[in-house]
Backbone as CSV, one residue per row, in Angstrom:
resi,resn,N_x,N_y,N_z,CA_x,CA_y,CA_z,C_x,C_y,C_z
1,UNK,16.454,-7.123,2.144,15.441,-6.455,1.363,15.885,-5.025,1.071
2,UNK,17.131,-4.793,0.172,17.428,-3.529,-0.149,18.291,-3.786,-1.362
3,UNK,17.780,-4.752,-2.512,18.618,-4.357,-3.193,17.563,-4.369,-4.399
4,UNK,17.887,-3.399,-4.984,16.588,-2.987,-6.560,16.951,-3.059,-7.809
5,UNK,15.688,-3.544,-8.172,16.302,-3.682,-10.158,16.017,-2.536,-10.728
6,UNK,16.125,-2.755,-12.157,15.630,-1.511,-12.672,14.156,-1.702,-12.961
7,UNK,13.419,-0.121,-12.809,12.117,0.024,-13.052,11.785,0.071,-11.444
8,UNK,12.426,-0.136,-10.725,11.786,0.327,-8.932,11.181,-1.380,-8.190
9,UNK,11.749,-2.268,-8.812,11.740,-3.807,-8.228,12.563,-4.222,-7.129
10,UNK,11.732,-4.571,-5.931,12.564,-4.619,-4.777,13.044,-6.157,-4.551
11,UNK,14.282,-6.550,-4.683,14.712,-7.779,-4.435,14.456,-8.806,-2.704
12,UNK,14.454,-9.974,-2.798,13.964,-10.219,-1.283,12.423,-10.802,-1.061
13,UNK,11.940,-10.020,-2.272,10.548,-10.030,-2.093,9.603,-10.795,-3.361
14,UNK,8.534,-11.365,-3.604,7.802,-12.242,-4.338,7.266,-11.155,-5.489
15,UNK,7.521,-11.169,-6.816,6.816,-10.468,-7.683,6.004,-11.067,-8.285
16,UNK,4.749,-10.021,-8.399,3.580,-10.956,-9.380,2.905,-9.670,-10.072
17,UNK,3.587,-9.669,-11.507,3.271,-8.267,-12.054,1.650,-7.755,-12.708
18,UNK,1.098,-6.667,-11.720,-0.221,-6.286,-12.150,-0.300,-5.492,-13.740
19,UNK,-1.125,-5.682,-14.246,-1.355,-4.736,-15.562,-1.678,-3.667,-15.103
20,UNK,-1.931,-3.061,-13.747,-2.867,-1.981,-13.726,-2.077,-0.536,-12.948
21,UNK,-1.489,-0.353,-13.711,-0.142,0.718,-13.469,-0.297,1.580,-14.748
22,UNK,0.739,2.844,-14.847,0.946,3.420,-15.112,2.100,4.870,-15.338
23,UNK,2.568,5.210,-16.287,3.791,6.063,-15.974,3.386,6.876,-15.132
24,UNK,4.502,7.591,-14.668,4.771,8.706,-12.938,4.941,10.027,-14.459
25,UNK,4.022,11.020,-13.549,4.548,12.227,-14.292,5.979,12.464,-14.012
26,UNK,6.632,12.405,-13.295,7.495,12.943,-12.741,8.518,11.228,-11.949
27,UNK,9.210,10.696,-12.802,9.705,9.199,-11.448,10.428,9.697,-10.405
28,UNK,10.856,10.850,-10.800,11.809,11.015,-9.296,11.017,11.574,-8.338
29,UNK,10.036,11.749,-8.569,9.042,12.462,-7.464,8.614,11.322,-6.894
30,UNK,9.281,10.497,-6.014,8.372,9.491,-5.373,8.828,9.929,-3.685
31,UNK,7.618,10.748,-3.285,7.774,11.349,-1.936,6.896,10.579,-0.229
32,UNK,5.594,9.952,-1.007,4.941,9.796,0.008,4.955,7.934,-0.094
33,UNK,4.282,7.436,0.812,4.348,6.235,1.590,3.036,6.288,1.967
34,UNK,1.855,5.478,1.079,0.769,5.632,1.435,0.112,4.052,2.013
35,UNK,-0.304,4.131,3.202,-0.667,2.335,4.310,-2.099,2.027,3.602
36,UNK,-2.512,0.736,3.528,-3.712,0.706,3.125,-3.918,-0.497,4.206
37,UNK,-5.368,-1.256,4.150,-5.289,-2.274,4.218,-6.336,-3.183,3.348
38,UNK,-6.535,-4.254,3.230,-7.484,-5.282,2.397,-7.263,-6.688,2.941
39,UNK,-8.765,-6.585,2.697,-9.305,-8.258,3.182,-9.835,-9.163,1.980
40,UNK,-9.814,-10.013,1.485,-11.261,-10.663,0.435,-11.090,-11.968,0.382
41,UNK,-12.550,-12.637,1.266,-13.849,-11.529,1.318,-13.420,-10.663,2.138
42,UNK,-14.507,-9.821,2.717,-13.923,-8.655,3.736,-13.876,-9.538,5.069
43,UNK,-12.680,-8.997,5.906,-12.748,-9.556,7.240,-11.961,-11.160,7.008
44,UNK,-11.537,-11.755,6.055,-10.974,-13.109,6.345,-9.548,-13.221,4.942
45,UNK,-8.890,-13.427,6.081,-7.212,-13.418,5.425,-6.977,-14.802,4.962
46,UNK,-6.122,-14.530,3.938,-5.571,-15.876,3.268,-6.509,-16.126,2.149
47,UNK,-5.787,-17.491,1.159,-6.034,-17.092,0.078,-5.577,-16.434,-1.420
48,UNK,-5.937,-16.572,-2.565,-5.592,-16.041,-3.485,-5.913,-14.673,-4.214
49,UNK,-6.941,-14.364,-3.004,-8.225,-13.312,-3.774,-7.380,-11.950,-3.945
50,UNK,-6.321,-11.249,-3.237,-5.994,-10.310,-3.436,-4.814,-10.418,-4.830
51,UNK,-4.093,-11.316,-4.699,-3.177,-11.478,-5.861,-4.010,-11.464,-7.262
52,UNK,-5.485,-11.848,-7.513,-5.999,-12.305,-7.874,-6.879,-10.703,-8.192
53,UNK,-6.980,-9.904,-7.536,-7.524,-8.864,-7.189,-6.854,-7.926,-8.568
54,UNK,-5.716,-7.833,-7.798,-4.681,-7.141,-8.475,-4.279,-7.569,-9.662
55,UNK,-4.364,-8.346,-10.413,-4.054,-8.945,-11.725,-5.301,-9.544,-12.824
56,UNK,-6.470,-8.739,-12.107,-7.468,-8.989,-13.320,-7.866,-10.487,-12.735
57,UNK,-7.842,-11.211,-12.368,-8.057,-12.452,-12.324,-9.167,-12.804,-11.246
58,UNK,-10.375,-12.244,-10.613,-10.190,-12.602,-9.304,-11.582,-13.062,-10.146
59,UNK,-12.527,-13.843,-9.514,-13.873,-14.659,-10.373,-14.791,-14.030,-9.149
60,UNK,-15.356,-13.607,-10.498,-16.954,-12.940,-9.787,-17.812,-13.738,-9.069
61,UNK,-17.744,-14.912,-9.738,-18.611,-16.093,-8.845,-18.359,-16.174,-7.592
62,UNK,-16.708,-16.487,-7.195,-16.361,-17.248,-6.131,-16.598,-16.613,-4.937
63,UNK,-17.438,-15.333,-4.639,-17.869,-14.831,-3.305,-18.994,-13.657,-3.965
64,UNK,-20.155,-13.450,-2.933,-20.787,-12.321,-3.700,-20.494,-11.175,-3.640
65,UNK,-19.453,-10.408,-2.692,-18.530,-9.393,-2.821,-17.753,-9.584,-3.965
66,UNK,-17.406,-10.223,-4.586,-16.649,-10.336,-5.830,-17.272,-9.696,-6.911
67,UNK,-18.465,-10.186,-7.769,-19.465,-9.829,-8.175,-19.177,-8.178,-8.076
68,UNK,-18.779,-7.543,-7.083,-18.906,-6.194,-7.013,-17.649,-5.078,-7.693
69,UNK,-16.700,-6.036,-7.009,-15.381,-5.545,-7.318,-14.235,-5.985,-8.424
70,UNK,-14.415,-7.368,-9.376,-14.133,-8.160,-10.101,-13.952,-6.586,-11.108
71,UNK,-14.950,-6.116,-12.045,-14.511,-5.354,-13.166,-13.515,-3.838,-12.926
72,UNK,-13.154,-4.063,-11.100,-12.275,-2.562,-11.160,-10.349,-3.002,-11.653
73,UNK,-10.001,-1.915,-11.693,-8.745,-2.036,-12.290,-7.936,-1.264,-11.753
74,UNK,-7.533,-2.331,-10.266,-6.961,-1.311,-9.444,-5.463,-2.240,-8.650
75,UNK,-4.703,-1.591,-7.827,-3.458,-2.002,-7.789,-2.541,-1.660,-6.849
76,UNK,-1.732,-1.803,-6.115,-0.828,-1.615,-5.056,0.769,-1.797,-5.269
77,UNK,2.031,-1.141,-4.983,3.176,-1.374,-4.988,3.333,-2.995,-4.498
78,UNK,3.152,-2.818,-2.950,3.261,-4.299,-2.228,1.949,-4.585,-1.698
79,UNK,2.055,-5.683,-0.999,0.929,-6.353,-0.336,1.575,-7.200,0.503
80,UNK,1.594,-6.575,1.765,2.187,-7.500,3.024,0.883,-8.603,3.745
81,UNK,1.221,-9.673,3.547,0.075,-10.593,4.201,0.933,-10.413,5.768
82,UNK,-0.143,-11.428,6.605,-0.151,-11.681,8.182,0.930,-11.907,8.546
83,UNK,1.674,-12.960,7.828,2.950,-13.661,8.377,3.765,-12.625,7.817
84,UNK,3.763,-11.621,7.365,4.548,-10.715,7.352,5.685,-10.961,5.353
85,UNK,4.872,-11.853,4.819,5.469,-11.978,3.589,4.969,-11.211,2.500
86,UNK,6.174,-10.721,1.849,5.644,-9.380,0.656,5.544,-9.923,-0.416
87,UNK,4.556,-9.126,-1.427,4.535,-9.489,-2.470,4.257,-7.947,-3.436
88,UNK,5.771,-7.905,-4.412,5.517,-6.769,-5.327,4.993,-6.716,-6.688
89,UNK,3.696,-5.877,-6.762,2.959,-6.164,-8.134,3.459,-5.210,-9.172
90,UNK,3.766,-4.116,-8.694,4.229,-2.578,-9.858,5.452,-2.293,-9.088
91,UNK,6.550,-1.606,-10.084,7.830,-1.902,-9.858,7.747,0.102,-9.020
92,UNK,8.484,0.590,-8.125,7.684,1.485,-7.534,8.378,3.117,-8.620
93,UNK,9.051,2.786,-9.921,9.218,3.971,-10.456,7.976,4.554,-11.475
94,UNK,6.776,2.991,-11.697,5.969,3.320,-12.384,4.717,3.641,-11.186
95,UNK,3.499,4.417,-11.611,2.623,4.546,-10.859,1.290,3.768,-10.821
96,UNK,1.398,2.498,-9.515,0.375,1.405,-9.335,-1.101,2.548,-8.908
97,UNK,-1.990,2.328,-9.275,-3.618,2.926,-9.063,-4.425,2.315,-7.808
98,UNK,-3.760,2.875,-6.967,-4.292,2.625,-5.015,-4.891,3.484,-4.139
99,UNK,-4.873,5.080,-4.815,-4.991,6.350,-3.717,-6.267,6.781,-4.648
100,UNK,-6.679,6.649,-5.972,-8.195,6.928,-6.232,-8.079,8.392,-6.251
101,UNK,-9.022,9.289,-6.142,-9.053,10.218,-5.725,-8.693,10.984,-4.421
102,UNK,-7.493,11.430,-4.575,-6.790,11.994,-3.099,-5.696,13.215,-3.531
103,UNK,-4.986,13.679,-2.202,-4.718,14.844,-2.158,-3.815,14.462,-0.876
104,UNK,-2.901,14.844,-0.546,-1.439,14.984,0.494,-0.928,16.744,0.629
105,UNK,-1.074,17.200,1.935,-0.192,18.480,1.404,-0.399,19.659,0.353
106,UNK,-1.762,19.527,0.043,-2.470,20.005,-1.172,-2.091,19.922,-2.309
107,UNK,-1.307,18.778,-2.658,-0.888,18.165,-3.723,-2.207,17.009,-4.348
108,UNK,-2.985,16.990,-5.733,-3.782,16.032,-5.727,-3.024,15.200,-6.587
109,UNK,-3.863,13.894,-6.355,-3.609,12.536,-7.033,-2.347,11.918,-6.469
110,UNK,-2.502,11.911,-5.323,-1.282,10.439,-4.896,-0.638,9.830,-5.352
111,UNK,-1.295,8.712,-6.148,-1.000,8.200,-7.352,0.501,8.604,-8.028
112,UNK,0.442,9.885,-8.468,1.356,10.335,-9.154,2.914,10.201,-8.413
113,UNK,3.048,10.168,-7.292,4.158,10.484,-6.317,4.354,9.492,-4.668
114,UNK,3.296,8.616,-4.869,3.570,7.490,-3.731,3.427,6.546,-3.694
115,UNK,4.207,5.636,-3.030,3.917,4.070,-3.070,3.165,3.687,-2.643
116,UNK,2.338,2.539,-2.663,1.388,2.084,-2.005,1.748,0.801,-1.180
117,UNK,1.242,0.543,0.129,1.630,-0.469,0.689,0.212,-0.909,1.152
118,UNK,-0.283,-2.264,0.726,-1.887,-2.905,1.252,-1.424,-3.520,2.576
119,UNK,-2.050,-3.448,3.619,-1.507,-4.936,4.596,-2.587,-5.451,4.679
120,UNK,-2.449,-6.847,4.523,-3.689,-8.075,4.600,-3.959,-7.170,6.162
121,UNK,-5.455,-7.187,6.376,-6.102,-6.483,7.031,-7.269,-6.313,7.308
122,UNK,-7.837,-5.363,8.054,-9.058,-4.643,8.258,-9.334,-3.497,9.353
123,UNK,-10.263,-3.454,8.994,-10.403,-1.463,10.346,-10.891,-2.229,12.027
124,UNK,-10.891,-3.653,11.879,-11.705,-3.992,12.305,-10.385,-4.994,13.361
125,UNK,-9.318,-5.229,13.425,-8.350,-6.204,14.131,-6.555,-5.232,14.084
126,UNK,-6.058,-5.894,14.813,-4.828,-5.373,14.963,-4.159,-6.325,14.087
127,UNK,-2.965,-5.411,13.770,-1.751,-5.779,12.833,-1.062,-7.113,13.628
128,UNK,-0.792,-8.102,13.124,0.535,-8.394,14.130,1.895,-7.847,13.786
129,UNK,2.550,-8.319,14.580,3.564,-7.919,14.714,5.130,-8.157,13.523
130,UNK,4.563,-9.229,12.499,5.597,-9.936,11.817,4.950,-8.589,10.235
131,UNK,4.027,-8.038,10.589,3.763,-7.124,9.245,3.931,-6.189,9.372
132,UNK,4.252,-5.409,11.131,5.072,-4.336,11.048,6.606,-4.225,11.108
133,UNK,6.993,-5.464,11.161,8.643,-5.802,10.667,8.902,-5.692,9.247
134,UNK,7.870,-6.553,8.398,8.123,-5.847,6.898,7.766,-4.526,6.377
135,UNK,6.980,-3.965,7.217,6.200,-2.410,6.431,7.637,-1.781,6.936
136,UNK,8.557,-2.078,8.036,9.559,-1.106,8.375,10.698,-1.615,7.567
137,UNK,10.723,-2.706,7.220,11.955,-3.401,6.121,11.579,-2.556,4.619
138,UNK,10.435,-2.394,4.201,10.049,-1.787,3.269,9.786,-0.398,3.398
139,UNK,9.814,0.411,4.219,10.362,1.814,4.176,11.346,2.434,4.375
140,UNK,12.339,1.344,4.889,13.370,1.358,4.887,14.040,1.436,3.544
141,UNK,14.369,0.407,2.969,14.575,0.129,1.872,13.492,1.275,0.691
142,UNK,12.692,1.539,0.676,12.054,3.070,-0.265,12.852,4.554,0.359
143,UNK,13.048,4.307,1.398,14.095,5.360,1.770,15.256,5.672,1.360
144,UNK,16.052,4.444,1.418,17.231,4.058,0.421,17.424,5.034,-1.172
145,UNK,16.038,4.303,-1.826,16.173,4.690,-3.117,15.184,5.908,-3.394
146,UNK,14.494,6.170,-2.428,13.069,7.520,-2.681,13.361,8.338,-2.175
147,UNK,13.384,10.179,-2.461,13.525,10.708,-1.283,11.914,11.131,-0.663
148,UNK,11.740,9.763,0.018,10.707,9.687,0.669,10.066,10.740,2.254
149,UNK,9.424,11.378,2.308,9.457,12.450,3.015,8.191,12.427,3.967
150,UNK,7.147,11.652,3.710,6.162,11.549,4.388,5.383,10.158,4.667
151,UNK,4.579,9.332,5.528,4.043,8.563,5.263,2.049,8.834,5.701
152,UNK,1.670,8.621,5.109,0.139,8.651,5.439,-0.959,7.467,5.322
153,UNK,-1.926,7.184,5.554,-2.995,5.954,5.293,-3.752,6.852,4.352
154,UNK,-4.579,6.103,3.844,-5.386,6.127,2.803,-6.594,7.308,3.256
155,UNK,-6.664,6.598,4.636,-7.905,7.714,5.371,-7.301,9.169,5.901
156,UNK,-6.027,9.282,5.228,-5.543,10.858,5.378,-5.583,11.271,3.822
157,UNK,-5.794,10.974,2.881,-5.159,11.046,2.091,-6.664,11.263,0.989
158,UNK,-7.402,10.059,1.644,-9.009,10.127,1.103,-9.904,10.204,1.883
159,UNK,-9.709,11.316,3.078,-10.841,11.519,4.268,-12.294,11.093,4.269
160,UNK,-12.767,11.620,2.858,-13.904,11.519,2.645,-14.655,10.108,2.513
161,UNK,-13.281,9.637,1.510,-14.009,7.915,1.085,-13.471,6.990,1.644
162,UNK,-12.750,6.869,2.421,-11.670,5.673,2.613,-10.925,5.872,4.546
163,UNK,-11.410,4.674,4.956,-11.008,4.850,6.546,-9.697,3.583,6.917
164,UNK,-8.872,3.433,5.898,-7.881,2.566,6.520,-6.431,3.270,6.060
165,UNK,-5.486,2.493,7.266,-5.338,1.143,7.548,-6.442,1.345,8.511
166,UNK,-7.002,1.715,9.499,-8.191,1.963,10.181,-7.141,1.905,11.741
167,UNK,-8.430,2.027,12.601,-7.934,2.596,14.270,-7.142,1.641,15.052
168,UNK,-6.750,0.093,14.133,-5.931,-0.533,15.259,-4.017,-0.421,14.865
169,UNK,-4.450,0.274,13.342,-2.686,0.546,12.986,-1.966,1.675,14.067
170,UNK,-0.660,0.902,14.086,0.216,1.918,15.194,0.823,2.638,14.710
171,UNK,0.165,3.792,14.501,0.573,5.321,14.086,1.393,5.813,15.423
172,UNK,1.347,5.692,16.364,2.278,6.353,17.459,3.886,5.534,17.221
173,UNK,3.732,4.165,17.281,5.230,3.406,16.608,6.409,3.698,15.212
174,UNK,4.762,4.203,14.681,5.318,4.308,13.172,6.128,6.152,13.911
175,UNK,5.446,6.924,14.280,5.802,7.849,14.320,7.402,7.715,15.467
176,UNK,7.303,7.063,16.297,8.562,6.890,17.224,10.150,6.325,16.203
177,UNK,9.588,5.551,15.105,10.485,4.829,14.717,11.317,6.273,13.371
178,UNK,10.055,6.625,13.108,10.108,7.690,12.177,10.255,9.166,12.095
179,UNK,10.672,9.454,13.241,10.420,10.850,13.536,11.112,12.222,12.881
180,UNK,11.673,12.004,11.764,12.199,12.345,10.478,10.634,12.794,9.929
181,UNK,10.040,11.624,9.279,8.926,12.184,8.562,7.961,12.705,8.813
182,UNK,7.440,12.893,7.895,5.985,13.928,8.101,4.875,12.873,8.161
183,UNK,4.086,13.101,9.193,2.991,12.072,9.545,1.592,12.851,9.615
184,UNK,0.629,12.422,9.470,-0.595,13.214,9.432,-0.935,13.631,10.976
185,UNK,-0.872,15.218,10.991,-1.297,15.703,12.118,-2.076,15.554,13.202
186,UNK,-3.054,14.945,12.433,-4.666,14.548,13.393,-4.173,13.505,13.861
187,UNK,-3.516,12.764,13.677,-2.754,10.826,14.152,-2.205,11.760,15.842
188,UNK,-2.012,12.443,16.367,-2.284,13.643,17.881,-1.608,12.310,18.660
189,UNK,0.102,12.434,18.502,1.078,11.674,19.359,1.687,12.836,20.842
């Protein structure tokens, strides 16, 4: 998992291209590494709903959380499910719409300058272990080609609105493995 096409497409890995991207002010500015996580419905993995999420497609009917979230137009670099298999929707030189309203470093809009990584998830269970082998195969490999300098979750990034990957992600691992980058302060290793 390190070899790239053009446009920021990581080879190795399953592509399923979202519409819901956009140009990078800046492509070489791709600095940060932002963790998310997602469930749908909430709380139960597996399924089509996030691929489905991400590409306009997901049916309002088929859950009543859907109904809610069906008309947004929103998007992620990758999406690591359980078993630890990736899937890339936006190629990472263009900018996928995952960080919303946010700010890094007093830099605003995320968006503009980081990748996004979803892990099938919740605030609510621990990672296993086969999805922190790919989140490290995949920062690895953005390292390669980004000069990637920091990594943060969503709930550093959007304090206000947004609390994931939430309290069972291993921010002390990530930080042992990583100790090069810049990690959010309050994460208190």
């Amino acid at each position: 998992m390190s070899d790239w096409a053009p446009g920021g497409w990581l080879g190795g890995v399953r592509h399923i291209h979202s519409p819901n991207f956009g140009e990078r002010p800046d492509s070489g500015d791709v600095s940060l590494i932002v963790v998310h996580n997602i469930s749908l419905p909430p709380d139960h993995f597996g399924g089509p709903w996030v691929e489905q999420f991400f590409t306009n497609q997901l049916d309002p009917q088929a859950h009543p959380y859907f109904a809610e979230i069906a008309p947004l137009q929103v998007s992620a670099h990758f999406f690591v499910r359980r078993d630890g298999s990736v899937i890339q929707f936006v190629g990472c030189d263009q900018r996928a719409w995952h960080a919303g309203r946010s700010s890094w470093s007093g830099r605003e809009n995320c968006n503009d300058f980081s990748v996004g990584i979803e892990l099938e998830g919740s605030d609510f269970q621990a990672y296993p272990a086969e999805q922190y082998v790919a989140l490290s195969a995949l920062i690895e490999a953005l390292r390669q080609r980004y000069p990637i300098a920091a990594i943060a979750g969503h709930c550093h990034v959007a304090p206000a609105r947004k609390t994931d990957p939430g309290p069972f992600f291993d921010w002390p691992e990530l930080a042992r493995c990583y100790p090069d980058l810049c990690l959010p302060a309050e994460i208190g290793f």
